[in-house]
Biopython code that builds the backbone (N, CA, C, O; Angstrom):
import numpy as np
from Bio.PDB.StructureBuilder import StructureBuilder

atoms = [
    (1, "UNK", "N", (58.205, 100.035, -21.902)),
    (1, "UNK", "CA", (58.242, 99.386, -23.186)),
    (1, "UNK", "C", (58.292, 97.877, -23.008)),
    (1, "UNK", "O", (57.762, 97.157, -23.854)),
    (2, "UNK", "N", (58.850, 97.410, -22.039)),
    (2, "UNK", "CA", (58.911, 95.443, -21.567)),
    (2, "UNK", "C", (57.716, 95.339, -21.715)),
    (2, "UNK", "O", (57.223, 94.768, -22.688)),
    (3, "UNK", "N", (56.875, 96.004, -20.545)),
    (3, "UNK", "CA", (55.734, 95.802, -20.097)),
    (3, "UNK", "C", (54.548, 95.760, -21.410)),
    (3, "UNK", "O", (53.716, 94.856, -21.341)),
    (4, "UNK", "N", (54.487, 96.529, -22.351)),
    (4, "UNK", "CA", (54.126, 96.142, -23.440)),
    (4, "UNK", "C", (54.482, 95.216, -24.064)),
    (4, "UNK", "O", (53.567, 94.681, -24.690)),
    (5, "UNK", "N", (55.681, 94.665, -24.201)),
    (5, "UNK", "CA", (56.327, 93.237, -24.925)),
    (5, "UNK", "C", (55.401, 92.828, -24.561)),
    (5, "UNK", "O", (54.318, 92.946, -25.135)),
    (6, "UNK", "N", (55.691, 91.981, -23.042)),
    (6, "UNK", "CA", (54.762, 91.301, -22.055)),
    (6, "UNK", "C", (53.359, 90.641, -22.397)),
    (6, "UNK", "O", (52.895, 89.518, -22.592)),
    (7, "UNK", "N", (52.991, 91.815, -22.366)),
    (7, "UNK", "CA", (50.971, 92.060, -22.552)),
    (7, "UNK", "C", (50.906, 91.478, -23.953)),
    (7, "UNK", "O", (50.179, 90.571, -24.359)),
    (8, "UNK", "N", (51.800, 92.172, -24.594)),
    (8, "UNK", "CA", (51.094, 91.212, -26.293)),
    (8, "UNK", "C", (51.348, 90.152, -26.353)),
    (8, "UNK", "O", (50.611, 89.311, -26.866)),
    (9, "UNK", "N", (52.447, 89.922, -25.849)),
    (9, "UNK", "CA", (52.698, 87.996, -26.037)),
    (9, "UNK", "C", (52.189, 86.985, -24.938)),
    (9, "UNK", "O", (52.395, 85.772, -24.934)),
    (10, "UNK", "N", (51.505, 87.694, -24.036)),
    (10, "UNK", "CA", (50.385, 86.781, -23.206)),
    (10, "UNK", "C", (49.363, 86.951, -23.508)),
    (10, "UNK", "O", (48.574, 86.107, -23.085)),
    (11, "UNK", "N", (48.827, 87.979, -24.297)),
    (11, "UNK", "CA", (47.620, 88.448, -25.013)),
    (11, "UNK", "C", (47.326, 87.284, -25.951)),
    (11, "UNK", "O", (46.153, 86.926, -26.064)),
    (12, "UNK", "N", (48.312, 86.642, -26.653)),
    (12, "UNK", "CA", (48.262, 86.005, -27.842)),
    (12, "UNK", "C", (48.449, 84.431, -27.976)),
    (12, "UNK", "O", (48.820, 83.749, -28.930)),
    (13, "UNK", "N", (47.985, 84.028, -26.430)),
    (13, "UNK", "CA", (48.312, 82.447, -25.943)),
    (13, "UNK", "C", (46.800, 81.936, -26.878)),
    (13, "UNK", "O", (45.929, 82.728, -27.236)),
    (14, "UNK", "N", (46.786, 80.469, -27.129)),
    (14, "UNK", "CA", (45.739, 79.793, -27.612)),
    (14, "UNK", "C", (45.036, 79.693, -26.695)),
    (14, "UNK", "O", (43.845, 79.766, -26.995)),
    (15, "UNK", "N", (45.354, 79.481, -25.155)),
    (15, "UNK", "CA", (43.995, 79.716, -24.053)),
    (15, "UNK", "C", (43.627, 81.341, -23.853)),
    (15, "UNK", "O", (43.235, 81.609, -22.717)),
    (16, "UNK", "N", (43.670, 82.021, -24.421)),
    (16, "UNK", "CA", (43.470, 83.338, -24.514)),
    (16, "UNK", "C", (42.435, 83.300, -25.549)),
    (16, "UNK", "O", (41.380, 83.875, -25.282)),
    (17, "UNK", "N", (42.562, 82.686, -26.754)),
    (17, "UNK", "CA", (42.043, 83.042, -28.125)),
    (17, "UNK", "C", (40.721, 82.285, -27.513)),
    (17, "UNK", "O", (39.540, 82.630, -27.498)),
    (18, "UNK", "N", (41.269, 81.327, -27.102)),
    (18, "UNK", "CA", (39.943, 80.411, -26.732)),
    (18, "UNK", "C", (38.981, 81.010, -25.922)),
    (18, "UNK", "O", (37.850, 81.278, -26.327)),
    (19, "UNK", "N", (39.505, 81.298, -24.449)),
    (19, "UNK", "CA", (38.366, 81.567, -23.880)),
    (19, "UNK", "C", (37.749, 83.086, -24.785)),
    (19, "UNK", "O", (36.535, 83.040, -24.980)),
    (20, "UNK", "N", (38.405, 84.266, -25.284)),
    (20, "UNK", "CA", (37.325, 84.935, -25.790)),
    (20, "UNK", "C", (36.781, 84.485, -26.866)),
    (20, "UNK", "O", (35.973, 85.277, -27.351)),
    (21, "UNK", "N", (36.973, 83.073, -27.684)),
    (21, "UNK", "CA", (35.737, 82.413, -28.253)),
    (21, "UNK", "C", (34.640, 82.535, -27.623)),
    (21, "UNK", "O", (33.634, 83.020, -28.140)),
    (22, "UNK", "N", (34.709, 82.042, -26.246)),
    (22, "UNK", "CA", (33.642, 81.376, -25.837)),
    (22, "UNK", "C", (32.316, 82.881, -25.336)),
    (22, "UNK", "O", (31.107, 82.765, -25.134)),
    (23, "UNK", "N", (33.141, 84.082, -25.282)),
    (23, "UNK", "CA", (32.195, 85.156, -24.976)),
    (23, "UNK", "C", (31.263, 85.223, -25.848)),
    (23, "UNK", "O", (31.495, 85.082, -27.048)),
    (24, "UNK", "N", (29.728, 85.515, -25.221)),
    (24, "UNK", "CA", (28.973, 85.651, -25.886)),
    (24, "UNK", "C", (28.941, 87.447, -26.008)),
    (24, "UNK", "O", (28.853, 88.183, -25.025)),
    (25, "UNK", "N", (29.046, 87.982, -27.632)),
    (25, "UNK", "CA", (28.436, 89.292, -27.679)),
    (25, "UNK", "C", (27.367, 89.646, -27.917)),
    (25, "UNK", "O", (26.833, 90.676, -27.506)),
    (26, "UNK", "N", (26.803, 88.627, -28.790)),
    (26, "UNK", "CA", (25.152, 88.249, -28.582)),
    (26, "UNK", "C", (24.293, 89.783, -30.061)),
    (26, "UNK", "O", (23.147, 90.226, -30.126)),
    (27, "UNK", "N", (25.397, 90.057, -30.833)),
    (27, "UNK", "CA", (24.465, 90.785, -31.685)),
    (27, "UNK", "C", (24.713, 89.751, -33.121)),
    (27, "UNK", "O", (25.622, 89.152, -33.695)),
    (28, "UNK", "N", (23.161, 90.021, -33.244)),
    (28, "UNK", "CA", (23.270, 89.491, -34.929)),
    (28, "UNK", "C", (22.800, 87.790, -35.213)),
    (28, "UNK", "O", (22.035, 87.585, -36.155)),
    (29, "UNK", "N", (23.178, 86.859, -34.554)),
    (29, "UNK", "CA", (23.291, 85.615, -34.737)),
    (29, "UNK", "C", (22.028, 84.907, -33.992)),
    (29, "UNK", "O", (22.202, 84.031, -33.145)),
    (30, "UNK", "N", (20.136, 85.586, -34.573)),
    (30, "UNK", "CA", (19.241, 85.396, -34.335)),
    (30, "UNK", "C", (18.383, 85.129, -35.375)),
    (30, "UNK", "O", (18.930, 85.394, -36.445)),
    (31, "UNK", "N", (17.100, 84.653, -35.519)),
    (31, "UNK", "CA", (16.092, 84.913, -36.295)),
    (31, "UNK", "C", (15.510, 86.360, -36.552)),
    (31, "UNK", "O", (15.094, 86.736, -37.648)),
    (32, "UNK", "N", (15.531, 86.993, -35.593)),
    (32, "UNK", "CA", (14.895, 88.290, -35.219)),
    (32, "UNK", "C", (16.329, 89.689, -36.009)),
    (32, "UNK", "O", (16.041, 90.780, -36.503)),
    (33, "UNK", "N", (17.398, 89.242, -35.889)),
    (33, "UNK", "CA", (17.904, 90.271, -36.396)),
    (33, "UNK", "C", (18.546, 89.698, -37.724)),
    (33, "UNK", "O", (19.351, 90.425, -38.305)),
    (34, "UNK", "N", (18.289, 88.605, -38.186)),
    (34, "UNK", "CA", (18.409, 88.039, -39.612)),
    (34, "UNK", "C", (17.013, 88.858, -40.457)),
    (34, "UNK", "O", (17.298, 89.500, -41.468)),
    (35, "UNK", "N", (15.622, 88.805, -40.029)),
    (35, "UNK", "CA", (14.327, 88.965, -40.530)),
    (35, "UNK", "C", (14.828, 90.536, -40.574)),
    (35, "UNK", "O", (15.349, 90.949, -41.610)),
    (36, "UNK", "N", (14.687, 91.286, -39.597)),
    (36, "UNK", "CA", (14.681, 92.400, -39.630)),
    (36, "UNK", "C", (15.948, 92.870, -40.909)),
    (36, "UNK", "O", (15.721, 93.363, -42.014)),
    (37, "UNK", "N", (17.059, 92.577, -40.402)),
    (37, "UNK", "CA", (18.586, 93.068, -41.633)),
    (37, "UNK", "C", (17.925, 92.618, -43.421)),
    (37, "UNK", "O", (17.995, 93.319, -44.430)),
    (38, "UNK", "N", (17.376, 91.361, -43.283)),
    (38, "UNK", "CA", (17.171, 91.406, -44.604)),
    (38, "UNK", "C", (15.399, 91.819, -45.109)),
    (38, "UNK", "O", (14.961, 91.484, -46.210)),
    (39, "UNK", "N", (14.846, 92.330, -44.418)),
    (39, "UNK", "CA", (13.269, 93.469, -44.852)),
    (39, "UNK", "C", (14.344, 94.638, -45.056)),
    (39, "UNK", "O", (14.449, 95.111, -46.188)),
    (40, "UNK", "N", (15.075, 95.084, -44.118)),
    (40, "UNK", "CA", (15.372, 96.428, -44.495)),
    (40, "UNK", "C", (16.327, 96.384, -45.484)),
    (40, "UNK", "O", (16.569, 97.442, -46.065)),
    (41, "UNK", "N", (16.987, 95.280, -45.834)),
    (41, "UNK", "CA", (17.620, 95.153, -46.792)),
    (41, "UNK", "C", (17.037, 95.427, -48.453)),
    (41, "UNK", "O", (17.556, 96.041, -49.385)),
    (42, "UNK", "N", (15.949, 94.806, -48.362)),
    (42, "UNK", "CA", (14.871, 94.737, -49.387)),
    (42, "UNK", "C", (14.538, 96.393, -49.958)),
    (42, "UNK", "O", (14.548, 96.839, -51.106)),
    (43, "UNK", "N", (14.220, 97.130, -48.501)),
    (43, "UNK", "CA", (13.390, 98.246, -48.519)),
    (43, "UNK", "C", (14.911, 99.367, -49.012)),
    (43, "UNK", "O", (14.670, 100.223, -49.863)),
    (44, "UNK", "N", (15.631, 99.327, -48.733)),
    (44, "UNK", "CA", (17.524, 99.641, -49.286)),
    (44, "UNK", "C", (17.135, 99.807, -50.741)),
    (44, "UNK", "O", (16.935, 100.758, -51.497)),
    (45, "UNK", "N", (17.109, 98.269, -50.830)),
    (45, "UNK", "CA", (17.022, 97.792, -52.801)),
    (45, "UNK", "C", (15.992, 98.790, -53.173)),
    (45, "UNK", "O", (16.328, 99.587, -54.049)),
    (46, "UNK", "N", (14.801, 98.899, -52.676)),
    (46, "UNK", "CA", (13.737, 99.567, -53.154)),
    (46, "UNK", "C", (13.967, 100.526, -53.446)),
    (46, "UNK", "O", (13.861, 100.779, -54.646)),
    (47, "UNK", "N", (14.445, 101.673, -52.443)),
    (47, "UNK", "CA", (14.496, 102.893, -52.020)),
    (47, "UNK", "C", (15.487, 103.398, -53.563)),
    (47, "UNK", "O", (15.126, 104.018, -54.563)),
    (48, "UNK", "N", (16.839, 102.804, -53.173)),
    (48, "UNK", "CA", (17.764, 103.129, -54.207)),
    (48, "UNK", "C", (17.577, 102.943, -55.640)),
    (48, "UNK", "O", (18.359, 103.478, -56.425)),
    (49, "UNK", "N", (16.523, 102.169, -56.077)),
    (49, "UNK", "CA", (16.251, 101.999, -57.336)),
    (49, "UNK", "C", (15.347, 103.047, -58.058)),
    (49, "UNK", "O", (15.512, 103.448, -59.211)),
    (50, "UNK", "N", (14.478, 103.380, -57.289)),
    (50, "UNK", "CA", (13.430, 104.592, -56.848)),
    (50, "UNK", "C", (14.250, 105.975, -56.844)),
    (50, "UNK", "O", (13.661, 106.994, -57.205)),
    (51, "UNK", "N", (15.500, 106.029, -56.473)),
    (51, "UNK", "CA", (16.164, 107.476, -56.132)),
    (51, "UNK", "C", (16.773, 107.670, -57.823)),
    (51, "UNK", "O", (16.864, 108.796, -58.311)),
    (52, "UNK", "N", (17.056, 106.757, -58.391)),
    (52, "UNK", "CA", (17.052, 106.617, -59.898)),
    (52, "UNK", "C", (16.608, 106.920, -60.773)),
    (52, "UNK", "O", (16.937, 107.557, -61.774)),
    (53, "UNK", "N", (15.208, 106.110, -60.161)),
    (53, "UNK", "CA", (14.047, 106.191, -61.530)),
    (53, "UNK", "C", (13.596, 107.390, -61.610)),
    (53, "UNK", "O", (13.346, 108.030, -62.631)),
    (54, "UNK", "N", (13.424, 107.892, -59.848)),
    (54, "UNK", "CA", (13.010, 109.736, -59.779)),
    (54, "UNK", "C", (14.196, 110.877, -60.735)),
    (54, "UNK", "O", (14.110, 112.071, -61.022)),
    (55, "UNK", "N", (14.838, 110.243, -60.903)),
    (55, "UNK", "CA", (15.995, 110.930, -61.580)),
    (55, "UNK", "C", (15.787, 111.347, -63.152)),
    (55, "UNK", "O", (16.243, 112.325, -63.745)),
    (56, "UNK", "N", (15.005, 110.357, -63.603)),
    (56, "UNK", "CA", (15.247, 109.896, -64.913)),
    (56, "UNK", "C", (13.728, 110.836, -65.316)),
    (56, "UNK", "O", (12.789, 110.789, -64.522)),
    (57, "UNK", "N", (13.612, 111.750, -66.747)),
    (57, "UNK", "CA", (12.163, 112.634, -67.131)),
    (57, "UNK", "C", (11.143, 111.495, -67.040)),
    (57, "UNK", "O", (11.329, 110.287, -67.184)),
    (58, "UNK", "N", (10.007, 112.178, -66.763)),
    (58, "UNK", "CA", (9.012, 111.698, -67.060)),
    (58, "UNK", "C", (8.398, 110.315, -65.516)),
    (58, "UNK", "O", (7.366, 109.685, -65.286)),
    (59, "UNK", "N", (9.756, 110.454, -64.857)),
    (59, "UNK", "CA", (9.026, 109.707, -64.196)),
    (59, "UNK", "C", (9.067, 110.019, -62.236)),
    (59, "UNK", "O", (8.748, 109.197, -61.378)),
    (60, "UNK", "N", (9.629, 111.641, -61.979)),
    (60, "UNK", "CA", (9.755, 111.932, -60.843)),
    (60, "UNK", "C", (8.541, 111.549, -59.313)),
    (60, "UNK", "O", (8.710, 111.201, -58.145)),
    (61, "UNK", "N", (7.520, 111.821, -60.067)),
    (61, "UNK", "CA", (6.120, 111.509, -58.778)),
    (61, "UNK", "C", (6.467, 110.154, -58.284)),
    (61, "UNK", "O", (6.644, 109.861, -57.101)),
    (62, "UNK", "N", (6.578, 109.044, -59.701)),
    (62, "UNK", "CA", (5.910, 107.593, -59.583)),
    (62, "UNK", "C", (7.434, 107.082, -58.522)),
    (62, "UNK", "O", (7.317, 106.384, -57.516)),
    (63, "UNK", "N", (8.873, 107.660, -59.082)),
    (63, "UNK", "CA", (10.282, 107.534, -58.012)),
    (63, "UNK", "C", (10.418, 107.957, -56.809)),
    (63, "UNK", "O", (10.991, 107.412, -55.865)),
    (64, "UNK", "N", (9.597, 109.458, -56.890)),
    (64, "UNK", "CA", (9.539, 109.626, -55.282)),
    (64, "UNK", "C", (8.682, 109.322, -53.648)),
    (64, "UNK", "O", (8.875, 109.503, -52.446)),
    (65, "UNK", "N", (7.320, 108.565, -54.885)),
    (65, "UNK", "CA", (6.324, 107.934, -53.960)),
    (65, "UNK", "C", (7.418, 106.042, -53.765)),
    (65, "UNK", "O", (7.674, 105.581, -52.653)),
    (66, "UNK", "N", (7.809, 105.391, -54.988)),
    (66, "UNK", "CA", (8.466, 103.972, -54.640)),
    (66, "UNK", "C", (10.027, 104.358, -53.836)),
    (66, "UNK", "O", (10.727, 103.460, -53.368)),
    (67, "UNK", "N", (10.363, 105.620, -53.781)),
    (67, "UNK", "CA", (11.482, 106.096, -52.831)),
    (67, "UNK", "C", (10.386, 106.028, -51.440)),
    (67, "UNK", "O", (10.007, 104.858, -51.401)),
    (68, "UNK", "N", (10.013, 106.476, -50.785)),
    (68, "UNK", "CA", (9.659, 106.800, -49.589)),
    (68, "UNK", "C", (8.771, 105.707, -49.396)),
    (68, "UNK", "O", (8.338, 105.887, -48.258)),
    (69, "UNK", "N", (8.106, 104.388, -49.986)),
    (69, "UNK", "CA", (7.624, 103.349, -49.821)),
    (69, "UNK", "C", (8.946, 102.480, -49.608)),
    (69, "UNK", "O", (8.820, 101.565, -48.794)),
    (70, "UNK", "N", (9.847, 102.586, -50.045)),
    (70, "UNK", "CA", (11.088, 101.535, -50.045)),
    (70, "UNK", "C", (11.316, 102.321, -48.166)),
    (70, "UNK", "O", (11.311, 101.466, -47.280)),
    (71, "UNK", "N", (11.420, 103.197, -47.890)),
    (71, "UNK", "CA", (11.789, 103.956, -46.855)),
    (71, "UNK", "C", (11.045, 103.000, -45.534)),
    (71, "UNK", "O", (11.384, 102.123, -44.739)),
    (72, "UNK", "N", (9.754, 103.846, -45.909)),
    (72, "UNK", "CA", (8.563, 102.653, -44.828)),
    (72, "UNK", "C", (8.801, 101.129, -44.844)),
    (72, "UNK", "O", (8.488, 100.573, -43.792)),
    (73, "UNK", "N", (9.300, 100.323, -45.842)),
    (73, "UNK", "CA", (9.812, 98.862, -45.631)),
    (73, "UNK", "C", (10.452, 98.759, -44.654)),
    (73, "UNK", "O", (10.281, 97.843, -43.850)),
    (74, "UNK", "N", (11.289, 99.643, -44.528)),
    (74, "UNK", "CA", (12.580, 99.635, -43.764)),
    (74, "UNK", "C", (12.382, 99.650, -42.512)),
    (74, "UNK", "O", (12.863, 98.916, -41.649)),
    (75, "UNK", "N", (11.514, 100.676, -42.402)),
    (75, "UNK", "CA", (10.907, 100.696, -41.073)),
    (75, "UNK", "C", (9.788, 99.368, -40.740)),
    (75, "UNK", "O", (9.794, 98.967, -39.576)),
    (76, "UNK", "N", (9.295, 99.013, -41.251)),
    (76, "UNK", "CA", (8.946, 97.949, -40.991)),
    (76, "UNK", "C", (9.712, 96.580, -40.716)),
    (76, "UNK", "O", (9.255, 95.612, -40.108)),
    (77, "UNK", "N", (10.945, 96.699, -41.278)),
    (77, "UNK", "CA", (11.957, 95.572, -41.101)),
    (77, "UNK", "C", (12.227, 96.093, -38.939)),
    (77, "UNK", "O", (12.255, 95.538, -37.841)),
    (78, "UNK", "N", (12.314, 97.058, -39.374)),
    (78, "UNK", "CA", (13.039, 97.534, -37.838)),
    (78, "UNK", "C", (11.570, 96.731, -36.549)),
    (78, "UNK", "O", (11.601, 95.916, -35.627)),
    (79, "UNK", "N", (10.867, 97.269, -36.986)),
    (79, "UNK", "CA", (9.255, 96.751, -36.155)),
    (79, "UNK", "C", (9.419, 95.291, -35.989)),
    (79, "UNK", "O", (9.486, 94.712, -34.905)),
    (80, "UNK", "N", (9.479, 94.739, -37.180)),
    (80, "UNK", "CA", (9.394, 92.989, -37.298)),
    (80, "UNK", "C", (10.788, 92.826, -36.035)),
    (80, "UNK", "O", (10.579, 92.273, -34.955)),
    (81, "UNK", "N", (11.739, 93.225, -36.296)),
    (81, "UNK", "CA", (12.797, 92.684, -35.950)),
    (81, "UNK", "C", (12.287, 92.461, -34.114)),
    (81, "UNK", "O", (12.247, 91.441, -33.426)),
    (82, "UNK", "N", (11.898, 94.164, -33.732)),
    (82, "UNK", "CA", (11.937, 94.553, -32.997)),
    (82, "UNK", "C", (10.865, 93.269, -31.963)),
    (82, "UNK", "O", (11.333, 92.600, -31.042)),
    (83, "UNK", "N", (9.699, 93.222, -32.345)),
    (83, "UNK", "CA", (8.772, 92.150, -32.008)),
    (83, "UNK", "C", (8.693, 91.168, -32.181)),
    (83, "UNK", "O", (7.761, 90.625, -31.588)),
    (84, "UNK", "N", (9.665, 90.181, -33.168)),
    (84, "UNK", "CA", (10.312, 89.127, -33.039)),
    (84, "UNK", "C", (11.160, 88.860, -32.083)),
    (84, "UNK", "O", (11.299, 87.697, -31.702)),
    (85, "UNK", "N", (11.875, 89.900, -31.531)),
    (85, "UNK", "CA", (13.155, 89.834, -30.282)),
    (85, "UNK", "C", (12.122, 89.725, -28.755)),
    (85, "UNK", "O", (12.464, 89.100, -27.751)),
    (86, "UNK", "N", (10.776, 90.527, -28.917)),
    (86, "UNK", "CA", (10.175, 90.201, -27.825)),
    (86, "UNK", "C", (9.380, 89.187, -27.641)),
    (86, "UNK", "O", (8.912, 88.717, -26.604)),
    (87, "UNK", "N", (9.268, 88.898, -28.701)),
    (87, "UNK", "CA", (8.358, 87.248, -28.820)),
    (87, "UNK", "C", (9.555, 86.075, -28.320)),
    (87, "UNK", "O", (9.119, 85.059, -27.780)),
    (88, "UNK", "N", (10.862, 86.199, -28.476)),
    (88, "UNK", "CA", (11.537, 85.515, -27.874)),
    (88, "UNK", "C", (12.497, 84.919, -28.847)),
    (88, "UNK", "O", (13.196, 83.924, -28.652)),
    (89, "UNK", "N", (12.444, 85.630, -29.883)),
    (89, "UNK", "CA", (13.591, 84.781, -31.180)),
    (89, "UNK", "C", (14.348, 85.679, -31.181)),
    (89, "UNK", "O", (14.519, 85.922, -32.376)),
    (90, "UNK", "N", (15.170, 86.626, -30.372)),
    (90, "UNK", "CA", (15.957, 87.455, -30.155)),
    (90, "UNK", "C", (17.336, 86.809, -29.408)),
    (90, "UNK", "O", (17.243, 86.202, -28.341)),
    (91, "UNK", "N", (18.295, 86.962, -29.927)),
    (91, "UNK", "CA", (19.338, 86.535, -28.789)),
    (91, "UNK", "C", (19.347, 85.749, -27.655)),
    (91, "UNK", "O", (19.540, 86.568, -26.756)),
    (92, "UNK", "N", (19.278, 84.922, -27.274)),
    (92, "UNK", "CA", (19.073, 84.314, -25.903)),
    (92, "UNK", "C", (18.000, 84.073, -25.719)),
    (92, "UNK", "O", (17.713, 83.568, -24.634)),
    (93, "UNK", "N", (17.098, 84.297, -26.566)),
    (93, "UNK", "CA", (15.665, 84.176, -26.613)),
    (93, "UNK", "C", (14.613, 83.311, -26.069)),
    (93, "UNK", "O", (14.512, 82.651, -27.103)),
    (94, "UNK", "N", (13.915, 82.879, -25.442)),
    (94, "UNK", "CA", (12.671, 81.634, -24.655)),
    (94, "UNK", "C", (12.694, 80.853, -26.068)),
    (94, "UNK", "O", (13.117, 79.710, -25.896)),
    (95, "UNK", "N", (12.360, 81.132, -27.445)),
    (95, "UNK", "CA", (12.220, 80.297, -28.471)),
    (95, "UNK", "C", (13.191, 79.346, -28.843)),
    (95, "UNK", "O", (13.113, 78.222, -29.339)),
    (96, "UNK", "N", (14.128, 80.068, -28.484)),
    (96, "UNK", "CA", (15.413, 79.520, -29.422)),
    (96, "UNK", "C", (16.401, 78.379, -28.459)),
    (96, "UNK", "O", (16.719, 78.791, -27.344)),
    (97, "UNK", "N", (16.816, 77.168, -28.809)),
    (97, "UNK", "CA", (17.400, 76.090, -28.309)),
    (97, "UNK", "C", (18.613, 76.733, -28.280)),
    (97, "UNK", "O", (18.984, 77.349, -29.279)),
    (98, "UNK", "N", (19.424, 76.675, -27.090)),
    (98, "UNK", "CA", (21.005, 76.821, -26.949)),
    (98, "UNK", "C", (21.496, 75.603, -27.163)),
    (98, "UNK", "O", (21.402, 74.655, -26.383)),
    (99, "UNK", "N", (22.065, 75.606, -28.293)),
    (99, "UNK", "CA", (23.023, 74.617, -28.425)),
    (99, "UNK", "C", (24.013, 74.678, -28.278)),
    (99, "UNK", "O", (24.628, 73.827, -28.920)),
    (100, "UNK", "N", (24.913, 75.644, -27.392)),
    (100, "UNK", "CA", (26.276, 75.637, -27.644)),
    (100, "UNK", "C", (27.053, 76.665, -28.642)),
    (100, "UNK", "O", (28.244, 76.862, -28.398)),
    (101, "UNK", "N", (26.615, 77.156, -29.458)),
    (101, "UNK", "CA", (27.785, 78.265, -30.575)),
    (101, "UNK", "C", (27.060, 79.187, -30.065)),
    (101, "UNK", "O", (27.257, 80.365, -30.365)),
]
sb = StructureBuilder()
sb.init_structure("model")
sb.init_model(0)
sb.init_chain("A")
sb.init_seg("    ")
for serial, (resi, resn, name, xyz) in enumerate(atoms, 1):
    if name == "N":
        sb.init_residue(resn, " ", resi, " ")
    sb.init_atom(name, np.array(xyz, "f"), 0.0, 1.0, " ", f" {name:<3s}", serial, name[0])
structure = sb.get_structure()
């Protein structure tokens, strides 16, 4: 039970907090997974508005074809993302300037 004291209250030094600032985890904070999160974001909006409208008489065909088109966006967000990260605007990327954050 010390030994736990211990660990949390050296766990919790400001050169502690700091250096795991400085780790890079490296998801998310790109061009490539900004483009991609917000297409599929779009194709989300689509989809769900579509799962609605299919809901509602009179208009099931026209909701379940703009449902499964909102679907394919999505997948297309995933593609973009995907070939933006190999073009080099991915994380650590050849495109992208390290500045430091």
């Amino acid at each position: 039970m010390a030994s736990e004291a211990t660990t949390s209250t050296t766990r919790n030094t400001p050169a502690n907090h700091a250096r795991m600032g400085d780790e890079t985890i490296g998801h998310g904070n790109s061009p490539a997974a900004w483009t991609c999160v917000l297409i599929m974001l779009a194709g989300a909006a689509v989809a769900s508005f579509a799962y609605i409208l299919a809901s509602t008489e009179g208009n099931h065909d026209f909701g379940t074809l703009l449902f499964w088109a909102g679907i394919a966006v999505m997948f297309v967000g995933l593609l973009v993302g995907f070939v933006m990260r190999r073009m080099g605007y991915g994380v650590g990327g050849s495109k992208l300037k390290n500045n430091g954050h």
